[in-house]
Structure formats: C-alpha cells, structure tokens
MARVEXFI-406531 format. One line per 8 residues: number of its first residue (from 1); for each residue x, y, z of C-alpha. Coordinates in Angstrom, 3 decimals. Example, Ala and Ser with C-alpha at 12.3 -4.5 7.8 and 13.67 -1.06 7.14 Angstrom:
# residues 2
1> 12.300 -4.500 7.800  13.670 -1.060 7.140;
//
This chain:
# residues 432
1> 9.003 8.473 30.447  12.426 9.668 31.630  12.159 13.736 32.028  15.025 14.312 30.244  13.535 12.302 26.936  10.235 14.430 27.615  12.326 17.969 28.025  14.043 16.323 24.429;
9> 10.727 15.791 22.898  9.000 18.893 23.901  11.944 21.250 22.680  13.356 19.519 19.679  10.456 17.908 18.605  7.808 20.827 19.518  5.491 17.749 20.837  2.972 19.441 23.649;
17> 4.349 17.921 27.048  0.173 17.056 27.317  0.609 14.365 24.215  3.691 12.522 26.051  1.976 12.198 29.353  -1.054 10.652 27.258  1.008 8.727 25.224  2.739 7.471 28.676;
25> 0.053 6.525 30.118  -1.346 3.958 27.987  2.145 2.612 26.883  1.965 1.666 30.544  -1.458 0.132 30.516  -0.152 -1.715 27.700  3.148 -3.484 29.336  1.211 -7.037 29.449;
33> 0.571 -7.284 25.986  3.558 -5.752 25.029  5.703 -8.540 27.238  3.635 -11.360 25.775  4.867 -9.994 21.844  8.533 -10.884 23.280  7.680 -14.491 24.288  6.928 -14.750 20.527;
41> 9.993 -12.710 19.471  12.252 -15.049 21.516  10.658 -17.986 20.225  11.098 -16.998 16.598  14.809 -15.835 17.293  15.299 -19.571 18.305  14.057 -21.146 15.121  15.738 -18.343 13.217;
49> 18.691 -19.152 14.621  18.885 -22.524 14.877  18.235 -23.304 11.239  21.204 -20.922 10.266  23.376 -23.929 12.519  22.024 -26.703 10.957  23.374 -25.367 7.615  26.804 -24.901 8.899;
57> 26.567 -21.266 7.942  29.863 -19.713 7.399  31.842 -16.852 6.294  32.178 -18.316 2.757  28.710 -18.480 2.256  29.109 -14.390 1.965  31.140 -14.627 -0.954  30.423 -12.447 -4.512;
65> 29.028 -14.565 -7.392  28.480 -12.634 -10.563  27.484 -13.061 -14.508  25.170 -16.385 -14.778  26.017 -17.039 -10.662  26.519 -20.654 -11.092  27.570 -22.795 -7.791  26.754 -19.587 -5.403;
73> 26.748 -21.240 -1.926  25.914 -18.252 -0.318  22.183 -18.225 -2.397  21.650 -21.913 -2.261  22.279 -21.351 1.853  19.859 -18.755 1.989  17.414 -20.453 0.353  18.245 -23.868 2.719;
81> 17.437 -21.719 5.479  14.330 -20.431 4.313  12.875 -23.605 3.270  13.817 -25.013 7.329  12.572 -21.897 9.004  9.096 -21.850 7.185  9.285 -25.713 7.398  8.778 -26.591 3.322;
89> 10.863 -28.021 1.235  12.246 -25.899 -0.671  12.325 -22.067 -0.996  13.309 -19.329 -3.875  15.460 -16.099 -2.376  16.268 -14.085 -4.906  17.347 -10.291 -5.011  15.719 -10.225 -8.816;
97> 11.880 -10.506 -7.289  11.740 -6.862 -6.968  8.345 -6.901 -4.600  5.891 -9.040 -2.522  3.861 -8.586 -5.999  6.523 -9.817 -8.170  6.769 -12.712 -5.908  3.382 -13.537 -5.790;
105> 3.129 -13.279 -9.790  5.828 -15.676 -10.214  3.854 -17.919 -7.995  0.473 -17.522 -10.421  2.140 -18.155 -13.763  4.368 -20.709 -12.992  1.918 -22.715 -11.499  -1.381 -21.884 -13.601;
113> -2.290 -23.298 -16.841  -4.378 -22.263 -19.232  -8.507 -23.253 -18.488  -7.363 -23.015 -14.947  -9.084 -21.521 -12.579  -7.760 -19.475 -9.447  -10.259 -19.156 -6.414  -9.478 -16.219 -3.567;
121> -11.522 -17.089 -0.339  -10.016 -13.844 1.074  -11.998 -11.687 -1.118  -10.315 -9.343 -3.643  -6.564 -9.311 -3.335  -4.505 -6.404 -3.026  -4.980 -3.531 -5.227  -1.528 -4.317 -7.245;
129> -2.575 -7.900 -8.294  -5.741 -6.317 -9.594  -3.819 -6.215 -13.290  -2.313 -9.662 -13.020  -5.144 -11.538 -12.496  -7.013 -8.678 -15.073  -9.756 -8.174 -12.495  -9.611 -4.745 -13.930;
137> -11.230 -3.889 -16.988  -7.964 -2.914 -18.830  -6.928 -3.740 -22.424  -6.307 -7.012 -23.384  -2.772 -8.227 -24.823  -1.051 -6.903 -21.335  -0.424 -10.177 -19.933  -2.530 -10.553 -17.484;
145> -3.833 -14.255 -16.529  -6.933 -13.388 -18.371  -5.023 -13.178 -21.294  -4.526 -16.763 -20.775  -7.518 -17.783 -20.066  -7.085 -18.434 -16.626  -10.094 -18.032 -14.964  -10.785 -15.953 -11.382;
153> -13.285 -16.214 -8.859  -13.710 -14.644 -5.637  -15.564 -15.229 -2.377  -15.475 -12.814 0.189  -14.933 -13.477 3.983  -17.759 -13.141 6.159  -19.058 -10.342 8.065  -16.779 -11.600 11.090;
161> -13.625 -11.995 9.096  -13.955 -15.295 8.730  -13.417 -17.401 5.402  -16.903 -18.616 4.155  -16.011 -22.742 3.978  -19.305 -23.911 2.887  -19.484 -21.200 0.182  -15.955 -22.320 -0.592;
169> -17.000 -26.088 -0.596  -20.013 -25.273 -2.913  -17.910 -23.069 -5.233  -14.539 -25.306 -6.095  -15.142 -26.850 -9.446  -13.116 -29.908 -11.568  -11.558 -26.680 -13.080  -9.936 -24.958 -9.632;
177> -6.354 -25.494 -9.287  -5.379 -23.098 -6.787  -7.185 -21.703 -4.071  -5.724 -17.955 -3.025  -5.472 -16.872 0.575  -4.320 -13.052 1.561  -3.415 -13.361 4.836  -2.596 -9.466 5.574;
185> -5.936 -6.922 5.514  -4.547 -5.317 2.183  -6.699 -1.719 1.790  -9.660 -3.616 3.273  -11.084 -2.954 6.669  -10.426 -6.441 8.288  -8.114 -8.462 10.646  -5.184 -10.032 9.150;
193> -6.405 -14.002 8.995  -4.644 -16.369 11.673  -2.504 -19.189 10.921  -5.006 -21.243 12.959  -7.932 -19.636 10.854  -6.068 -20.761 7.964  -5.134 -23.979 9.308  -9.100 -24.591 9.300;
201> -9.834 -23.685 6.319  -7.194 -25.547 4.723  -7.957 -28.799 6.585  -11.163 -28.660 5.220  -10.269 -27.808 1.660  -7.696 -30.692 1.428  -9.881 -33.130 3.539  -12.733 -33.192 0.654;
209> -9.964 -31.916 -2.222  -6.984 -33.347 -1.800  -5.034 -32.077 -5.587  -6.052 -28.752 -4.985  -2.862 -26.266 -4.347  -3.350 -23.602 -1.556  -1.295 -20.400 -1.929  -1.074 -17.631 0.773;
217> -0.026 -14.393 0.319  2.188 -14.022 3.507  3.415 -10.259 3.056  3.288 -8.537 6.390  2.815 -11.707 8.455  6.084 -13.455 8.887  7.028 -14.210 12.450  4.001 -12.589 13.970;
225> 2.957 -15.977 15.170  4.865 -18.841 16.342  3.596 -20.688 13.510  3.585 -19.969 9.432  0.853 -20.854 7.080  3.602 -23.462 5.357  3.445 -25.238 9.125  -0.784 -25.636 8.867;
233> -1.004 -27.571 5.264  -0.260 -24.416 2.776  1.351 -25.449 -0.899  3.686 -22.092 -1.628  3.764 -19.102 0.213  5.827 -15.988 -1.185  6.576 -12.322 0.366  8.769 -9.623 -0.032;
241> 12.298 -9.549 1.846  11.719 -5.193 2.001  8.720 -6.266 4.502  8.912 -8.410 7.796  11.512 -10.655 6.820  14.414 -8.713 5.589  14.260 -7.490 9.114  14.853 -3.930 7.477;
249> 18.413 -4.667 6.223  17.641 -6.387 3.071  18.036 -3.516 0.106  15.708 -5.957 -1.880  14.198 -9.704 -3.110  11.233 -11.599 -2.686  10.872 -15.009 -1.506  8.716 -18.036 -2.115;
257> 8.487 -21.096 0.267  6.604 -24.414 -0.563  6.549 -28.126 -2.285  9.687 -28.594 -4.339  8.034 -29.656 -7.624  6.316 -25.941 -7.253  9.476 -24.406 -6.054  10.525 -25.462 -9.799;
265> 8.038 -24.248 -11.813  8.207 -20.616 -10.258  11.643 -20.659 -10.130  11.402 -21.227 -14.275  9.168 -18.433 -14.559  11.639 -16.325 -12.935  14.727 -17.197 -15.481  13.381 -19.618 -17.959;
273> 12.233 -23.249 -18.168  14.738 -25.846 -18.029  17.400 -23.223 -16.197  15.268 -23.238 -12.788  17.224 -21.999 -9.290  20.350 -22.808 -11.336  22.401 -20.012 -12.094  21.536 -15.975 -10.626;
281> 24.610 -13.629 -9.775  23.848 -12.457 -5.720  26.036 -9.568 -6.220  27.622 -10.093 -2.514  24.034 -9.278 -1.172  23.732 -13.042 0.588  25.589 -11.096 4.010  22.661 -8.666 4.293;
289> 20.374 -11.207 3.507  21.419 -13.231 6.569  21.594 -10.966 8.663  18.020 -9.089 7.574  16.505 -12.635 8.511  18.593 -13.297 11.602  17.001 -9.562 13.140  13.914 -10.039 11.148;
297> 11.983 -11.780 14.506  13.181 -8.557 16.872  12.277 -6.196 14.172  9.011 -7.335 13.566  8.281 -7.174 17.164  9.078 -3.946 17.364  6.775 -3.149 14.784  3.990 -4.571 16.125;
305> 4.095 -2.804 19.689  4.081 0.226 17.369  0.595 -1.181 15.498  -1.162 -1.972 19.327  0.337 1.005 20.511  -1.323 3.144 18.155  -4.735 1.231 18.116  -4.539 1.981 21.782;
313> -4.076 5.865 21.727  -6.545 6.196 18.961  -9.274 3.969 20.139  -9.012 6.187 23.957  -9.610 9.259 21.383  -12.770 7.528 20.300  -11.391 6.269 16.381  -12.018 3.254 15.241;
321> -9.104 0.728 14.481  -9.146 -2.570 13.123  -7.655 -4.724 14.989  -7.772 -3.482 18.500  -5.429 -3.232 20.976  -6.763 -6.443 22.400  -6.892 -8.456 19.081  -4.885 -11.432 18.221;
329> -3.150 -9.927 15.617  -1.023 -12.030 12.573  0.051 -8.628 10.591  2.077 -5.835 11.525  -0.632 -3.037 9.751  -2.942 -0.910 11.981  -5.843 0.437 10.396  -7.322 3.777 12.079;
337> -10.497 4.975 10.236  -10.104 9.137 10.222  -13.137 10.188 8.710  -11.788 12.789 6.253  -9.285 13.459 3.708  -7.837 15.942 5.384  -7.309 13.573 8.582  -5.870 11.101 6.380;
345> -3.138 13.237 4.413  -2.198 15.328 8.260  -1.450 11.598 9.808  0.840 10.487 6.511  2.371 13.709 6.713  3.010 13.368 10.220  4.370 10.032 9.657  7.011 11.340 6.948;
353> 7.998 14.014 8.952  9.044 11.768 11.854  11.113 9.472 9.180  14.716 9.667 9.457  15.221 9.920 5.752  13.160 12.702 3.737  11.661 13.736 6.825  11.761 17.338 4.612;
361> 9.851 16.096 1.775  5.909 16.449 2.280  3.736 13.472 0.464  0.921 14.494 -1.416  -2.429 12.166 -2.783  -1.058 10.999 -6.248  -2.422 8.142 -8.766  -0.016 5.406 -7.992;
369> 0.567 2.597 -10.660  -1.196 -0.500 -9.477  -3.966 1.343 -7.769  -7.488 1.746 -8.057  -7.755 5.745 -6.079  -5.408 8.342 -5.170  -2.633 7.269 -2.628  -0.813 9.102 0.339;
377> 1.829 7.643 0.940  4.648 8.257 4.132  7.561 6.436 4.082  11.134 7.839 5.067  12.868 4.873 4.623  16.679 3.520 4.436  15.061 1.165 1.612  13.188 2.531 -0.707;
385> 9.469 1.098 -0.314  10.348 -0.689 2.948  6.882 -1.093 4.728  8.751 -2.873 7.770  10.102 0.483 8.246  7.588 2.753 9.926  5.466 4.078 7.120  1.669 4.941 6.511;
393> -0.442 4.749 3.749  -4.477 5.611 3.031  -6.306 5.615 -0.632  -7.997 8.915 -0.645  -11.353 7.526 -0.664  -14.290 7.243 2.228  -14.162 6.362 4.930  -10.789 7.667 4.934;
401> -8.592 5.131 6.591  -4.679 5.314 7.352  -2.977 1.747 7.107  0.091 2.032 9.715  3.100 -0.457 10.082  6.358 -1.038 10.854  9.407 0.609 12.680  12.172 -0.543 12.882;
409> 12.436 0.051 16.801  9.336 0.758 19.489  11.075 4.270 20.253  10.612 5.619 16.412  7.230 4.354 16.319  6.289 6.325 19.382  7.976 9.140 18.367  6.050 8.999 15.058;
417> 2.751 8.707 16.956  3.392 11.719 18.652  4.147 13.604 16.069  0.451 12.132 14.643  -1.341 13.301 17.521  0.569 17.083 17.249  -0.576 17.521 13.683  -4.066 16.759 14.056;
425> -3.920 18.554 17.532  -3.098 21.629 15.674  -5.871 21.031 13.017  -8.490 20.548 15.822  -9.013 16.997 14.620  -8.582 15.357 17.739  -8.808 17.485 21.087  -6.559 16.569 24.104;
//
C-alpha cells in the first residue's frame, strides 16, 4: 500500500494504520488467485464483446421508442445479444421485470400449468419466492402457484453441497415439469453450485428424462465462470440486470435466457398472450443497457476479489466463511458467520457507512416484505437495490451470518472492509 493512500486512510477515514498493514498483507498473499479471476474477466470481455459485433451494433440501436414500443431495434438488439452471449436461443431484456424475483416469476407462470409440479434440487429457494410458490402458510386467493394447483417439492443438497441425484431420480414423477436449480447460496450457508456441478446433474436428469424443463436461478452468477448454466443443457435461465450483469450501470430490468418456444410463453406472461416480445416502450434505456453488459465481465471481477478478499481477512481472524478464500467460487456473495446480532448489525453498518451514497444514513433490523426474519440491510448504492454494488445483508437470526457482495471496483471493497474491521475493533469483537 502506497504511504500516501495509508496517511489518506488513517486521517480521513480514522482506519487504525494496524488494520491497513493487516489488510496489506494478505491482499498480497492473495495476488495468485486474484490474477487467475482476470484470466476469466478477459475471457468473458471477449465473448461480451464479440457478440455485440456480430449484431452490427450501432448508434441507432440507442434510439427512444415509446407508447406500445413497436419495431424498437435497440430492445430486439439487446435481447440478440443476450441470447448469443448465454448461448440460447432466444432471450427477454426488459426494463419492466423490476427484480431477479420478478424475472424468475415470469419464468414459473408462464411455463407451469395447472396439476404441474415444480421440483427444487437446491433446497428451498430464496426467501422472496417463498410467496410465489406459497411455501408459506399465507392466505389463499394471493396468487401464488398454489393457488393454481401447481404442486412443489423440494430436495435438499447434501451435506457437501452437492445436489442429491439419486434422491432426485427417485423423486421426479409423470407429474414434474420443471426441475428448479438456485445456483447462488441465497440466506443459506452453502457454496454457490458450479456450472460443472450443474452440468452433472442436468446430464443425468435429461439422460433418463428427456421432456423435463430445467430452470436455474442465475442471480449473482453471471460471468463468474467461463461457462453459463444455458452452455451445460439448462432450458431458461433468468436474473436481474441491477446484479452482475447490468455491470452496475443498468437503473433496472430483468432478463431471461433459454429455448424460444419458452422465451414465448414468459414473454406472454409479462404483457399478455398473443402480444409476446412484440411491442414494450425502452424509454432510451437500451444505451445503458449496452454498456452495463459490455462492463458487466470487469465489474463482476472486481466484485469477486472483494468476496475472497474478505473470506481471507476474516478466516486469519478465526470466522468462519463459506466459501473460502481457496474455493472455486460461481457467485459473487461471501458469507462470514459473526456469532451475534450485534456483530451482524456493526458489519452492515460498517458497510453503509463506507457507501458513497447514504453513507449518513444508519440501517437498522426491520421486517422486510418477502422475508421470513428481521433484515439488516447496507447498501449505498447509485441504483437503488443494486447488490453488484458493494452491499451486505444478514437476517437477524442465529448463527448470525453477514452475506457480502459486490463493488463496483476492488479499491471500494477494501475500503469497505476496513471500515468492517474498525467497527468491530472498537466493539472488541475482533482483536488486532
């Protein structure tokens, strides 16, 4: 670290100059596995890139549709790009899926019938699709797929993190149509699944079921490996463009990836049946769009030397962290397991104060629509709810874990983790 960034630090930051030389000196330990994240990054860039070529992409494809948003080049470019950088089809870009949840929705109840049945071999999906799939007990009559009578099951992954094939093979009835696969750890204390893991698991599916449709949830996972779950055998993927893949410039939109008959049917959930990708006004957004995706490989990079560097300082302070800093990774989220509540709200606040937006405002535990517990949640963001900006997150409920991720560059990340390590310093959580 350059003395005149660690004179910075310690006097407008107040960060003990004892932190920064710890901090240092595993960021230096670290410079292998941080160089072998930008062999992926480059590789990524290249595939990014080139498929923005092979559309001819142009200046006129930035141009303002409005009302129904018939004949928009721009959106049907964006969504040709898509479809050749996750290798599918066809793809659905649209700034009117409002989250990675909406998107994922869309996906469910275009494609599921009633007497369906939807199996997740991930174990229970995140907290927010709880109350689509009416896992919860909540009233009836709130549209849930249980109001359809689509049917759910479950099986979890095994102690190792690994999805249970034979309990999979034994469970799949005439009646499964879709098999569900979160790829991200969600609020659960796993590693993110591998596109190789899924790969596996979805050669075997198809091998002995052939009709049935696999779906992953790819939110946090997009261009962490050189390979996408849509490249191993997956149906229809979808994810949220305020994540990994608006590379922190789109100011909204979801996106689904996948076979072109199922491309339809969500897309005529999402306006109505018979009008399809047709007609939706981009509003000038398809510029930002672009260029979100075009960045998204370098940002996501960055965000994931921010995830090992943190599971590195915190595992040499004896936490645990899930993954390690030796994992193979295939999300951007670090997990650190606390211990307490008070841990867990002293990192988020931490974590907002380093933000450049709001870094004033202090988060507090609140009950957050779409979740089961209390949530803490830090995120100074540009875009509001932008979790490939660095943010932090942790349900107030034992053992008390913080879910890290993003930043949009390596140097904010640090600079949040020191900022971490001064707050719980000062609470005599961690001793340095």
């Amino acid at each position: 670290m350059l003395q005149k960034t660690k004179d910075y630090l310690m006097d407008e930051f107040k960060i003990k100059g004892n932190i920064l030389d710890f901090c240092s000196e595993i960021e230096k330990k670290m410079n292998k596995r941080l160089r072998d994240i930008d062999e992926i990054r480059e590789y990524n860039q290249l595939k990014v890139l080139k498929a923005m070529q092979s559309i001819g992409l142009s200046d006129r494809h930035f141009s303002v549709s409005t009302g129904y948003g018939y004949d928009d080049i721009g959106r049907d470019a964006i969504e040709q790009v898509y479809a050749e950088v996750f290798r599918t089809e066809d793809a659905l870009v649209r700034p009117q899926i409002i989250s990675g949840t909406h998107a994922l929705s869309l996906c469910l109840y275009g494609i599921l019938r009633p007497s369906d049945e939807m199996l997740s071999i991930t174990g229970k999906p995140y907290d927010t699709l709880e109350n689509v799939i009416g896992i919860n007990d909540i009233e009836n009559g709130q549209g849930s797929l249980r109001d359809y009578n689509i049917q759910y099951k479950q099986i979890d992954l095994t102690a190792k993190g690994e999805v249970d094939i034979k309990k999979v093979m034994d469970t799949i009835s005439p009646k499964t149509k879709l098999i569900y696969i979160q790829r991200s750890t969600g609020y659960e204390w796993r590693k993110a699944l591998t596109v190789n893991k899924i790969k596996d698991a979805v050669q075997q599916i198809k091998k002995q079921f052939p009709n049935i449709l696999v779906m992953v949830d790819n939110c946090y996972g997009e261009f962490i490996e050189p390979l996408e779950p849509t490249e191993v055998g997956v149906d229809i993927m979808a994810g949220s463009l305020i994540k990994n893949p608006g590379g922190g410039l789109a100011p909204t939109g979801g996106y689904v990836v996948g076979k072109k008959h199922l491309i339809e049917l969500v897309a005529n959930r999402l306006s109505a049946p018979g009008l399809g990708k047709e007609g939706g006004a981009t509003l000038g957004i398809n510029r930002t769009f672009f260029q979100g995706l075009f960045l998204a490989p370098h940002i996501v990079a960055e965000a994931l030397k921010v995830a090992i560097l943190a599971a590195r300082v915190f595992e040499e302070l004896g936490f645990e962290v899930c993954p390690t800093s030796e994992d193979e990774r295939s999300d951007i989220i670090q997990s650190i397991k606390l211990g307490t509540p008070e841990s867990v709200i002293t990192f988020c606040k931490a974590i907002q104060e380093s933000a450049p937006v709001d870094a004033f405002v202090t988060p507090e535990p609140w009950d957050m629509p779409g979740y089961n517990d209390p949530v803490i949640m830090a995120a100074g963001a540009f875009i509001q709810g932008s979790s490939i900006e660095l943010s932090a997150d942790a349900p107030i409920k034992a053992p008390y874990i913080a879910y890290l991720q993003g930043g949009l560059t390596f140097e904010h990340g640090k600079i949040g983790i020191y900022i971490a390590l001064q707050r719980l310093a000062e609470k005599n959580i961690i001793k340095l």
